[in-house]
C-alpha positions as CSV (number, residue, x, y, z in Angstrom):
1,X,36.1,20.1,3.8
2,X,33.8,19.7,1.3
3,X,32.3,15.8,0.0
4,X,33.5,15.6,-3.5
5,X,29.9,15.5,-5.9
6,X,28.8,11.8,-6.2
7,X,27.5,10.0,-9.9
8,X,24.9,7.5,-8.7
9,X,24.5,4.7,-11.5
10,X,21.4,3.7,-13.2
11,X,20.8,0.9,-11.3
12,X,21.3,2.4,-7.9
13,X,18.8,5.3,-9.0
14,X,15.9,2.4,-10.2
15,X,16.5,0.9,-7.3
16,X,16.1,3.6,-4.8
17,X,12.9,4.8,-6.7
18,X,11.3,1.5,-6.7
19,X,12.0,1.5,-2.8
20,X,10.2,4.8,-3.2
21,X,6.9,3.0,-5.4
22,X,6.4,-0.1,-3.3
23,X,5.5,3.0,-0.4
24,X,6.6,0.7,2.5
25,X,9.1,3.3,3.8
26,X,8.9,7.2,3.8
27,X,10.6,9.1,1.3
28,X,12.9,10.4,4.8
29,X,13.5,6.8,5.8
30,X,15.1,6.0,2.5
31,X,16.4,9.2,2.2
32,X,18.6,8.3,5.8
33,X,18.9,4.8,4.5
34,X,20.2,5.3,1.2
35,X,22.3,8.6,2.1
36,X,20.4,11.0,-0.5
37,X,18.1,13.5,-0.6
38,X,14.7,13.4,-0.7
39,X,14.3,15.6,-3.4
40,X,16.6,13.2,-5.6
41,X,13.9,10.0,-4.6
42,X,11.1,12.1,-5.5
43,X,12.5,12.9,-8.7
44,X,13.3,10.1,-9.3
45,X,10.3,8.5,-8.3
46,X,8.5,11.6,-11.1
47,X,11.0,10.3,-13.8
48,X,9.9,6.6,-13.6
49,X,6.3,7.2,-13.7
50,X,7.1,10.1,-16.8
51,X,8.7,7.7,-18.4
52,X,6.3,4.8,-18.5
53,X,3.9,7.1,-19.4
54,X,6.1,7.8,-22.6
55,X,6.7,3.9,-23.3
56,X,3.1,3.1,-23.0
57,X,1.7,6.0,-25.4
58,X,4.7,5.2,-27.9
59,X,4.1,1.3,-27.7
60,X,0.2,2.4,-28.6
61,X,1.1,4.3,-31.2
62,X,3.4,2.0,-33.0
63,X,0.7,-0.6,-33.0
64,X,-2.2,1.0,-33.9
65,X,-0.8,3.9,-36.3
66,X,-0.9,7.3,-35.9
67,X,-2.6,7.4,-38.9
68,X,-3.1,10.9,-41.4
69,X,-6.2,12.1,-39.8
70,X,-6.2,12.8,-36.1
71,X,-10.0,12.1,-35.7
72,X,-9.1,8.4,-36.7
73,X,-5.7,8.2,-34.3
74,X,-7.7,9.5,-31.3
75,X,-10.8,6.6,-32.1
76,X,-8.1,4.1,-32.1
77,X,-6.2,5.6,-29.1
78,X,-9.9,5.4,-27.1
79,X,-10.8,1.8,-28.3
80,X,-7.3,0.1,-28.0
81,X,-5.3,1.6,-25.5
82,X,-7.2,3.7,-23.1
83,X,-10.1,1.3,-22.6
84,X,-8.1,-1.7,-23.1
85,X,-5.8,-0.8,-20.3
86,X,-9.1,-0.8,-18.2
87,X,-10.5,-4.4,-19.0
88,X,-6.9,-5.6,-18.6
89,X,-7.0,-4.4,-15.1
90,X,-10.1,-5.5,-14.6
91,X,-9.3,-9.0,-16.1
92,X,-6.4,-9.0,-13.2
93,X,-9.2,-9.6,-10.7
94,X,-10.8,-12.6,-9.8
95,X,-13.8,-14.0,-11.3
96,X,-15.9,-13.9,-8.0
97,X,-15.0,-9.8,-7.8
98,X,-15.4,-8.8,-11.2
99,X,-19.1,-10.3,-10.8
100,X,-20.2,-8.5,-7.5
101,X,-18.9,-5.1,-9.3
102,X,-21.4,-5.7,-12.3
103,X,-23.7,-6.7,-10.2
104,X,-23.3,-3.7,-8.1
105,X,-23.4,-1.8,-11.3
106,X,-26.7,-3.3,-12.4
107,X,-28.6,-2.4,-9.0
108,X,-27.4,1.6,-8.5
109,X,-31.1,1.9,-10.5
């Protein structure tokens, strides 16, 4: 006979696909642990990083402007978000790191 169709929740689908992001078990072995498919944890896994994608170009947009002209959106896309997520990442490392990488910048001459 066949399984009748199951409705997972929210929660049990962000928690299966941030199982699947922390990438210390294969998509089979949470598959097998979690009774699913692992189509359904891939997809999942798609629709979370789609998502913040979404959040973080909206949460730009809203605070720098879109703006009338295009040419001055894009500028403020470049300066503010894109190369700001950069130097945020790169604040994230320790002083002692983010020296040796200039300095390995400096002596590619």
């Amino acid at each position: 006979m066949k399984r009748p169709r199951r409705n997972h929740s929210p929660t049990f689908k962000a928690k299966v696909a941030l199982e699947a992001l922390k990438g210390e078990k294969t998509i089979a072995q949470l598959a097998v642990h979690y009774d699913v498919h692992a189509n359904q944890i891939t997809a999942g896994r798609r629709s979370f990083w789609r998502t913040l994608r979404e959040f973080l170009v909206w949460r730009c947009r809203k605070r720098y402007g879109s703006g009338t002209d295009p040419r001055v959106a894009r500028e403020n896309w470049r300066t503010h978000c894109r190369e700001g997520f950069f130097r945020l990442r790169a604040r994230a490392l320790p002083r002692s790191e983010r020296t040796a990488m200039i300095d390995q910048g400096q002596n590619r001459t």
